[in-house]
C-alpha positions in Angstrom: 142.4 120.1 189.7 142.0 123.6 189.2 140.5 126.5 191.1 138.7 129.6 189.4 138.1 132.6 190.9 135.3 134.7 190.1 136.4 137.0 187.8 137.8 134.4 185.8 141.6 133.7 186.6 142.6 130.3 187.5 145.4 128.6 189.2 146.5 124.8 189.5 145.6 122.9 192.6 148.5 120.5 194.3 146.1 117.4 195.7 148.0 114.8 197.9 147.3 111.3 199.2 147.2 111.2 202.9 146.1 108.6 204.9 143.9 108.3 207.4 144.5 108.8 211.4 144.9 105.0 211.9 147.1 104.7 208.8 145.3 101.4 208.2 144.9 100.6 204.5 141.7 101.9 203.1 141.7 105.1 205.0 143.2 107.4 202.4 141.5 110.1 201.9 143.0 113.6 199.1 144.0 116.6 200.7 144.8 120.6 198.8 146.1 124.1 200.4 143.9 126.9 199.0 145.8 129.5 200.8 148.8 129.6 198.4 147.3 129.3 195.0 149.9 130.7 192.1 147.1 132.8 189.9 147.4 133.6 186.0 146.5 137.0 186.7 147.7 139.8 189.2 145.8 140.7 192.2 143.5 139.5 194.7 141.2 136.2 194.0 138.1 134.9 195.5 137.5 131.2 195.0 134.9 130.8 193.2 134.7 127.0 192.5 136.8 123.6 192.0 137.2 122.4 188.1 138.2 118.4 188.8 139.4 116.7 185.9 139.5 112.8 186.2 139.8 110.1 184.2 136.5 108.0 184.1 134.7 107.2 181.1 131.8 108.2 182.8 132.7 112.0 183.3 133.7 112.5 179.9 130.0 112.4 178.7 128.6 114.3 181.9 129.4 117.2 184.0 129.1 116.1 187.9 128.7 119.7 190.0 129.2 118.8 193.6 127.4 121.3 195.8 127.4 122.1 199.2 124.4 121.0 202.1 121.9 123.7 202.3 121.8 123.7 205.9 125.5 124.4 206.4 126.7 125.7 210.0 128.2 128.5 207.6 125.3 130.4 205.9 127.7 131.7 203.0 128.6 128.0 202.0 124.7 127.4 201.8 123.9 130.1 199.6 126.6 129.4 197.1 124.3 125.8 196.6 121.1 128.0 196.8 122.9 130.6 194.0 123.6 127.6 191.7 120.5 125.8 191.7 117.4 128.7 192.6 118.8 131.9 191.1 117.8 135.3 192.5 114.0 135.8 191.1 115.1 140.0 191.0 117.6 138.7 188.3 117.1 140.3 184.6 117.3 136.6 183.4 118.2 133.7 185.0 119.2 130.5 183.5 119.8 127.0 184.0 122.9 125.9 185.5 122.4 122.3 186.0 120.2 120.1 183.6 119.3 117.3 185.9 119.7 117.3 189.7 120.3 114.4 192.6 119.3 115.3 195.7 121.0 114.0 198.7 118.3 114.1 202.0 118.5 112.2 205.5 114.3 113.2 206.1 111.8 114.8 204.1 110.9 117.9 206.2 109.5 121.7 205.1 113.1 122.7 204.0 113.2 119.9 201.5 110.1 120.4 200.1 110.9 124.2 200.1 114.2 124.0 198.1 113.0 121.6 195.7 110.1 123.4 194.9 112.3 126.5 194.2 114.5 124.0 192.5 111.3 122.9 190.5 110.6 126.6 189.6 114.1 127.4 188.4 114.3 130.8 190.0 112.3 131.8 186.9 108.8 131.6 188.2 108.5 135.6 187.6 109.0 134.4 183.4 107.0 131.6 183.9 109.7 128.9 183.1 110.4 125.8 185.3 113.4 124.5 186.1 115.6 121.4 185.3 113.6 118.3 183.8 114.8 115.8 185.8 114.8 115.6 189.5 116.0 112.5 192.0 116.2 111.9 195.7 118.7 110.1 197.3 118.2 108.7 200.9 122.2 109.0 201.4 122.0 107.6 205.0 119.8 104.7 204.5 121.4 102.7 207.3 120.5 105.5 210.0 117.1 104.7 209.3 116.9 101.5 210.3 119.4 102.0 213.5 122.0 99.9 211.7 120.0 97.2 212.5 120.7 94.2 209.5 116.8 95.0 207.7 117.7 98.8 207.7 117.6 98.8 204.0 114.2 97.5 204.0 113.1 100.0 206.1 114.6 102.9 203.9 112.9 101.7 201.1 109.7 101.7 203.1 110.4 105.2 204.0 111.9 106.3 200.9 108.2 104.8 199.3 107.1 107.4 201.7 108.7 110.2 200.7 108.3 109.5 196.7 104.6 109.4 197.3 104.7 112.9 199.1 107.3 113.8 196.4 105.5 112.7 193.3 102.2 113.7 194.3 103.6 117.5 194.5 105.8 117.0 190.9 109.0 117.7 192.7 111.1 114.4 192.3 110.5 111.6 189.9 112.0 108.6 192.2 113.6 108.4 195.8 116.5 105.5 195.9 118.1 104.5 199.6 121.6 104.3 199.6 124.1 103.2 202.5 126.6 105.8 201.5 128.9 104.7 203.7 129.0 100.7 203.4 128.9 101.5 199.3 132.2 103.6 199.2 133.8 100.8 201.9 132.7 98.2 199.8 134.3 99.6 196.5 137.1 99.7 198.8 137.6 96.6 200.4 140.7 95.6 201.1 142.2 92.1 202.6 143.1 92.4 206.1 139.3 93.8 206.6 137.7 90.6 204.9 140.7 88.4 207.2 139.0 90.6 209.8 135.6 89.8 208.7 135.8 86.3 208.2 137.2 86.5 212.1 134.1 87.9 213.8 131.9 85.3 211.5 133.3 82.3 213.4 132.2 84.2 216.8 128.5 82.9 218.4 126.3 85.1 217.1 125.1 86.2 220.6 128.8 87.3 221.5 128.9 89.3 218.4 125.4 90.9 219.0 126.3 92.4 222.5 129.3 93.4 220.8 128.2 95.7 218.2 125.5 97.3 220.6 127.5 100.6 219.8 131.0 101.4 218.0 132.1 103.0 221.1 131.5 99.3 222.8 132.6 97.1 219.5 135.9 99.2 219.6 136.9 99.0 223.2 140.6 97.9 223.6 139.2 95.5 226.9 137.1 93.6 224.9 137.7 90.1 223.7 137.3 89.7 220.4 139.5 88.0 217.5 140.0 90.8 215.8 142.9 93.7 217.2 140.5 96.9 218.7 142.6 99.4 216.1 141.3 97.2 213.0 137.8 97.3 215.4 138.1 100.9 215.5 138.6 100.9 212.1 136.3 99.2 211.0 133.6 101.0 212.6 134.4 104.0 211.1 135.1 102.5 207.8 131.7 100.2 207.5 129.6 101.5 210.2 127.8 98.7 212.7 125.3 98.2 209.5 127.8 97.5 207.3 130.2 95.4 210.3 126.6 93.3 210.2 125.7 92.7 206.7 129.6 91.9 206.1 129.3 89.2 208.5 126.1 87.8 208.0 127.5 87.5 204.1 130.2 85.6 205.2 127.8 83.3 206.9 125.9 82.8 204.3 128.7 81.3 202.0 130.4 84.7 200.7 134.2 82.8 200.6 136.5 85.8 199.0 137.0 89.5 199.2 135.8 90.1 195.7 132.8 88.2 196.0 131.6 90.4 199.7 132.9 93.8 198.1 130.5 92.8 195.1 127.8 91.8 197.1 128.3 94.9 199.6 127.9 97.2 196.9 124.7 95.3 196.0 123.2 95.5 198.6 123.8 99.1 199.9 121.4 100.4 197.1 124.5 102.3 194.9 123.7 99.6 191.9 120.0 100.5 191.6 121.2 104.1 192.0 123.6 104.0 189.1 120.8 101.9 187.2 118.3 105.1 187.8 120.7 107.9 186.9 121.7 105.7 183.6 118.2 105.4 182.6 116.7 108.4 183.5 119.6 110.8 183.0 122.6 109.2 180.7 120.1 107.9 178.4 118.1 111.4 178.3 121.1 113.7 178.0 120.2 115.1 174.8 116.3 115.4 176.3 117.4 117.3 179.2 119.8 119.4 177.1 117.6 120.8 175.0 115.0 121.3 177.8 117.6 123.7 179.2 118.2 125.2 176.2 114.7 126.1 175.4 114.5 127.2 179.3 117.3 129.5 179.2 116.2 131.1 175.7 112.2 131.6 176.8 113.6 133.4 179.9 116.0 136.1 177.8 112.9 136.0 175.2 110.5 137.3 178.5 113.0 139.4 180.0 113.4 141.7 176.7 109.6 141.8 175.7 109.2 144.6 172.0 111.3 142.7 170.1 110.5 140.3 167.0 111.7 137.5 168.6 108.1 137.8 170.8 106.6 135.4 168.1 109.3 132.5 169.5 108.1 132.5 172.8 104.5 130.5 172.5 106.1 127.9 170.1 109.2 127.7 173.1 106.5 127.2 175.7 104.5 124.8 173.5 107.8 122.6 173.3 108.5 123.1 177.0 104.8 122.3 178.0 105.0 119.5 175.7 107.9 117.1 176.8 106.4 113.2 176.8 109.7 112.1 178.7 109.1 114.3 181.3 105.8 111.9 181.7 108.0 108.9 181.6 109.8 110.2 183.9 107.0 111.1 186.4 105.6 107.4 185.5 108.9 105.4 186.3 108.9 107.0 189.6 105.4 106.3 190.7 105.9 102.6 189.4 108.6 102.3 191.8 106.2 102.7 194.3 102.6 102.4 193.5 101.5 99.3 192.1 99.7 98.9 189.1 96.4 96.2 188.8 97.8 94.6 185.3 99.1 91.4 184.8 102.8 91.1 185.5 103.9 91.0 182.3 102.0 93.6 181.4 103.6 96.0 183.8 107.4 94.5 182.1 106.0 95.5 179.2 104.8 98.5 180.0 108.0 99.6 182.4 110.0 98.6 178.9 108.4 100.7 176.8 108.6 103.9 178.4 112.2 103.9 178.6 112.9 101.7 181.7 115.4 99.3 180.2 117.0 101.9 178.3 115.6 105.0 175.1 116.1 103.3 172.5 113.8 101.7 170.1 114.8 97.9 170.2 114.8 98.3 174.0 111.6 100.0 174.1 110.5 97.3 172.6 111.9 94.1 173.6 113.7 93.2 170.2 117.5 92.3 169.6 119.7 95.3 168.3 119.8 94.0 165.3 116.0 94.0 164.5 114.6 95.2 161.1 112.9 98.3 160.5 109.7 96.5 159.3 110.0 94.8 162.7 110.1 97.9 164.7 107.6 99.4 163.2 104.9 96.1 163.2 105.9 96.1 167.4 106.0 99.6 167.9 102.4 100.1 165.9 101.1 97.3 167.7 102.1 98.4 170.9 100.4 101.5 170.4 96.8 99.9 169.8 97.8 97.6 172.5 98.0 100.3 174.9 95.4 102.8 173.8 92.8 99.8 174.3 93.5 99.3 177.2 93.4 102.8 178.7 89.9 102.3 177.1 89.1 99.7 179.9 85.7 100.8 182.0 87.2 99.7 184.9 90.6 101.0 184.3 90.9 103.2 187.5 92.8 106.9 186.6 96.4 106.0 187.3 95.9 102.9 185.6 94.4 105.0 182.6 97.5 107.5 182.4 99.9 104.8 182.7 98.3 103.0 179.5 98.2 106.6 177.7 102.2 107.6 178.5 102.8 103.7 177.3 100.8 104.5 174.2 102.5 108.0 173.7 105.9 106.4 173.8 105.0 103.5 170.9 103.8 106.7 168.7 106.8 108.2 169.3 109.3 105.3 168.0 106.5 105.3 165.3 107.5 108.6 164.6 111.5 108.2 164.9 111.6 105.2 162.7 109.3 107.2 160.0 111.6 110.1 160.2 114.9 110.8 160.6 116.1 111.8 164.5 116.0 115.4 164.8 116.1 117.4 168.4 113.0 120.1 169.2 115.0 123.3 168.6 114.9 122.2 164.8 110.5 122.8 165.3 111.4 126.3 166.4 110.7 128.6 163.2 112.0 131.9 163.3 109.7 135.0 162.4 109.5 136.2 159.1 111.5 139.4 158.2 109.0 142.3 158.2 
């Protein structure tokens, strides 16, 4: 790990393994000393951020930027997120930082609307540019919602349907996932002497165990007979959270025999798989999309800022591009099918989910076919799709979401139409330059 100052210089970060209060395995936690940093350059530094280098495959296509909240107790930590993501609108030119965002939320109230709509407008709403193409929510405390209570998920989704509606109607966030934050790090985690633990409160009566886990101050209490010692207790309730003590349990009772098997099933069920599954699909797979989207955006806003030049005659064919980005409505669609339903046949709605990039960008799994599919295929599914499709947005009873959703479905079968006619080629390549004069 490094740390980089603001006028460049860098120094090495020493990170060490600690463990946690309780010493208990699965409470380790990193831990750095900022205040005696050895700089490559003389003088006084500022830290200006934290470059993390690990080893994941993951990280070595994408660029994670971990922000702080925006409603710190220190205001100067808040603005440093606020800097990042909704640039100063006096600016000369302001450019993207970030090409997709997550956005972490416990409640959708005025201040979330507020940032994300300056998220939405990039700082840039003076040049007339929006801001990064793909937006998601996370409900990161999805457990609080529901109290702890064992069906807390179920009401976070409920919610989070809520605040996708509000979101989507508005076009600030394409989807809103609920995610037990907590019981999906634990569960990663797990070690044995918590499952032993575990598997101990499971052979309790399940009205002993309720009044038990009424609180973790009560669940925790050193007088209180239970199997399991009240440091583990403690432990555990800081580790897993009376939600995830709960759905551990009831796991257990339900045939879960192993540690493996409840640490799979915990991370299942805390709402990090579908997460991961979002971010693939609508981000991973649209790297190169939301790439060039920032690249466009960053080079229409210098183009506005320095008007009198010949390099005028790029901006309506930028905005054109920018204005014209089908994934963007794929995007917009996958969210609202998360939600809303649509009044087609069931496998309709697979198909249609499929072929705007649900199950993954590219052509075979647009459309359903083996990787190893030939061209001719392709191009027969893809070209029937599309008449497929446009028919049916044709329907007179077809109702107006139902009519968009059939049109984006349509767009997308053009479009691997399109690929398969010609070779791949990214939208700055439709950008001509002026002619010399």
């Amino acid at each position: 790990m490094s740390a980089l100052a603001t006028d460049g210089a860098s120094a090495d970060v020493v990170v060490r393994r600690t463990p946690g209060a309780d010493g208990l395995p699965g409470a380790h936690g990193l831990s750095f000393d900022l205040s005696a940093l050895r700089w490559n350059a003389d003088g006084e530094h500022e830290v200006d951020h934290l470059d993390v280098q690990w080893p994941a495959a993951t990280l070595a296509r994408t660029t994670i930027i971990d922000t702080p909240g925006t409603s710190s107790l220190s205001r100067e930590v808040s603005l440093r997120t606020s800097r990042l993501l909704t640039p100063d609108e006096n600016a000369a030119v302001t450019v993207p930082e970030a090409d997709a965002v997550v956005y972490l939320l416990r409640r959708l109230d005025a201040s979330d609307i507020g940032f994300l709509e300056r998220i939405g407008a990039g700082g840039g709403g003076r040049q007339g540019v929006s801001g990064p193409l793909g937006v998601i929510g996370v409900a990161s405390r999805a457990d609080e919602i529901g109290a702890g209570r064992i069906d807390a998920l179920h009401s976070a989704r409920e919610v989070s349907a809520r605040f996708a509606t509000e979101l989507e109607r508005t076009g600030l966030c394409q989807a809103v996932i609920p995610v037990a934050g907590l019981l999906a790090f634990a569960g990663a985690t797990l070690r044995q002497r918590e499952f032993d633990a575990f598997e101990a409160l499971a052979r309790m009566s399940v009205d002993d165990l309720s009044v038990a886990l009424l609180s973790a101050d009560r669940f925790a209490h050193p007088e209180l007979p239970l199997p399991v010692p009240a440091d583990l207790r403690a432990h555990l309730a800081a580790r897993f959270g009376l939600f995830g003590i709960r759905m551990a349990v009831t796991l257990i009772r339900l045939g879960v025999r192993d540690s493996a098997t409840l640490a799979r099933e915990l991370a299942e069920r805390s709402g990090v798989e579908e997460l991961r599954t979002v971010l693939d699909v609508q981000f991973a797979q649209r790297a190169d999309q939301l790439k060039a989207h920032s690249a466009l955006t960053a080079v229409a806003r210098i183009v506005a800022a320095h008007p009198g030049t010949r390099a005028d005659d790029l901006l309506p064919h930028i905005n054109s591009l920018l204005a014209d980005v089908h994934g963007f409505a794929e995007l917009r669609l996958l969210g609202r099918l998360r939600t809303d339903e649509l009044p087609l046949p069931a496998d309709d709605v697979t198909e249609l989910y499929r072929l705007i990039g649900g199950s993954g960008v590219a052509p075979h799994l647009r459309l359903g076919l083996p990787p190893d599919a030939p061209g001719g295929e392709l191009q027969a599914h893809a070209v029937a799709a599309v008449r497929k499709w446009r028919g049916r947005a044709r329907h007179p009873l077809a109702d107006r979401f139902t009519t968009e959703a059939c049109l984006t479905a349509a767009r997308s079968a053009e479009g691997i139409v399109d690929q398969l006619r010609e070779p791949e080629t990214t939208p700055m390549s439709r950008v001509r330059p002026p002619r010399a004069r």
